[in-house]
Kinemage of the C-alpha trace (Angstrom):
@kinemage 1
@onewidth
@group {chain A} dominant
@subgroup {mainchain}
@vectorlist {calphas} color= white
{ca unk a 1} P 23.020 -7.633 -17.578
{ca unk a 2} L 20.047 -6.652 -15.700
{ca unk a 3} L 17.600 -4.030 -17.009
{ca unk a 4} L 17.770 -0.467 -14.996
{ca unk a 5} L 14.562 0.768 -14.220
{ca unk a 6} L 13.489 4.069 -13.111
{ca unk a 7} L 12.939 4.485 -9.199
{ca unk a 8} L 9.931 3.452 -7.631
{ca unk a 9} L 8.793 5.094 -4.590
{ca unk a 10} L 6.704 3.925 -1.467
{ca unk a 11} L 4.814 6.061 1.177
{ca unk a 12} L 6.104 5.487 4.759
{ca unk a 13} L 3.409 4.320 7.610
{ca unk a 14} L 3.104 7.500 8.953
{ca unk a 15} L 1.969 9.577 5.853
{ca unk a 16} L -1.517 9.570 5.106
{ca unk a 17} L -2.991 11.476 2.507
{ca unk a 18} L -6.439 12.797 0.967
{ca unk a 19} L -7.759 14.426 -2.366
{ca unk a 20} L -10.433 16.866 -3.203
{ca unk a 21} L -11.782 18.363 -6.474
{ca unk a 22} L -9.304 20.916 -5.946
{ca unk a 23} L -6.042 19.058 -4.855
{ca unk a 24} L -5.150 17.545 -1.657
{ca unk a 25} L -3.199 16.967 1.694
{ca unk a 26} L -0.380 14.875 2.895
{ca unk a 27} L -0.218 14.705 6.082
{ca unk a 28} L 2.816 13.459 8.350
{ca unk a 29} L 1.244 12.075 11.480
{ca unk a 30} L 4.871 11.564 13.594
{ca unk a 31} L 5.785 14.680 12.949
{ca unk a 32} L 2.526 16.661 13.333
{ca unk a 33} L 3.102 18.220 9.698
{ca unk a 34} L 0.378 19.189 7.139
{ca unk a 35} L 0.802 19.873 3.343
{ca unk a 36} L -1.214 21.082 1.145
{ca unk a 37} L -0.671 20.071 -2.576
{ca unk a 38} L -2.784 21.295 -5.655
{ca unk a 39} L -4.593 19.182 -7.931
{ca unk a 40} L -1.791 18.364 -9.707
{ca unk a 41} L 0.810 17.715 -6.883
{ca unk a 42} L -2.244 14.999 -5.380
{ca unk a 43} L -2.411 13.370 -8.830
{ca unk a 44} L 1.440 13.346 -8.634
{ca unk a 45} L 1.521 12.038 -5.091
{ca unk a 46} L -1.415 9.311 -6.112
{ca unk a 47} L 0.408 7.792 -8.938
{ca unk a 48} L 3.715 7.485 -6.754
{ca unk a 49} L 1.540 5.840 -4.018
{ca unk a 50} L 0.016 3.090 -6.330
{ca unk a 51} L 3.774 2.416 -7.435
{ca unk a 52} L 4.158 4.140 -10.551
{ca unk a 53} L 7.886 5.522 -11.257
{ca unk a 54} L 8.620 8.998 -12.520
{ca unk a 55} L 8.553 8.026 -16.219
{ca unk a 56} L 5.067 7.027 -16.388
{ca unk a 57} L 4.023 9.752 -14.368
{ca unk a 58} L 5.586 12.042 -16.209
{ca unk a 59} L 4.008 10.506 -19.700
{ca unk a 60} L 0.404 11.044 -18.063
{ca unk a 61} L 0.590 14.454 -16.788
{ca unk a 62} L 2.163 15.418 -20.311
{ca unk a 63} L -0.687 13.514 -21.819
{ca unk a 64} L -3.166 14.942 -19.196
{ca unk a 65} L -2.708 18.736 -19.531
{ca unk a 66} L -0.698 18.433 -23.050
{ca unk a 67} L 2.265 19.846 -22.123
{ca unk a 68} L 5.872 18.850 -23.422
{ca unk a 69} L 7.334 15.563 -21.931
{ca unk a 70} L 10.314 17.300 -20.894
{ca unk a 71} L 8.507 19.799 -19.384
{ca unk a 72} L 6.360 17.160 -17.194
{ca unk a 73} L 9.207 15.601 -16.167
{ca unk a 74} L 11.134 18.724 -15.237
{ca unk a 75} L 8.184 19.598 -12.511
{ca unk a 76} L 7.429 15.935 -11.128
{ca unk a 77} L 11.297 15.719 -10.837
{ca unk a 78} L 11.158 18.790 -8.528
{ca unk a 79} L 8.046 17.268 -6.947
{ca unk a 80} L 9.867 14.270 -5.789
{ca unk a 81} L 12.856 16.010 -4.471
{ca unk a 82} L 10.528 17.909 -2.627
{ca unk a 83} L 8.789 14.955 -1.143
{ca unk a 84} L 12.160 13.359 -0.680
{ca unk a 85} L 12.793 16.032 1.569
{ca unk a 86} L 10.229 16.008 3.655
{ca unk a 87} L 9.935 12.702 3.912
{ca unk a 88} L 7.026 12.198 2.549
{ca unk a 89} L 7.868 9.516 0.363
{ca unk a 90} L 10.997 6.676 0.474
{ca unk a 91} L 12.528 5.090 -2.239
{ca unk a 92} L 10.959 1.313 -2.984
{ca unk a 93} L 12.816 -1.671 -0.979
{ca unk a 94} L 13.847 -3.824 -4.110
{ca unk a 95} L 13.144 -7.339 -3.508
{ca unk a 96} L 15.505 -9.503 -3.466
């Protein structure tokens, strides 16, 4: 039986994004849509963009600003729906 990993995400063409000191912005160049995400929604957004799934993310920002794993999980989790429904980010193809 296969192993069941976690869901990896991927940015679609049209999203571009940039960071700052003090967070960043994704911006949605089809739809002429800005957002504006704080420093730890663009290290969220990073680490999804360089393929990381919500597991690992969730270890480093627990790790990162030593809060409960649970906890860090809780908010990416809500960070991903969010981006889900904006379209901001797409789940992975698999590969076949």
């Amino acid at each position: 039986m296969p192993e069941i990993k976690p869901a990896q995400y991927d940015i679609p063409p049209q999203v571009r994004n940039t960071n700052g000191s003090d967070g960043g912005v994704v911006l949605d160049i089809r739809r002429n849509k800005v957002f504006r995400l704080n420093a730890t929604g663009a290290l969220i957004f990073e680490e999804l963009k360089n393929g990381r799934n919500v597991n690992e993310v969730s270890l480093e920002i627990s790790q990162k600003f030593n809060v409960a794993i649970d906890v860090a999980n809780n908010d990416v989790n809500e960070f991903v729906a969010a981006m889900l429904t904006n379209r901001l980010i797409k789940f992975a193809e698999l590969s076949r």
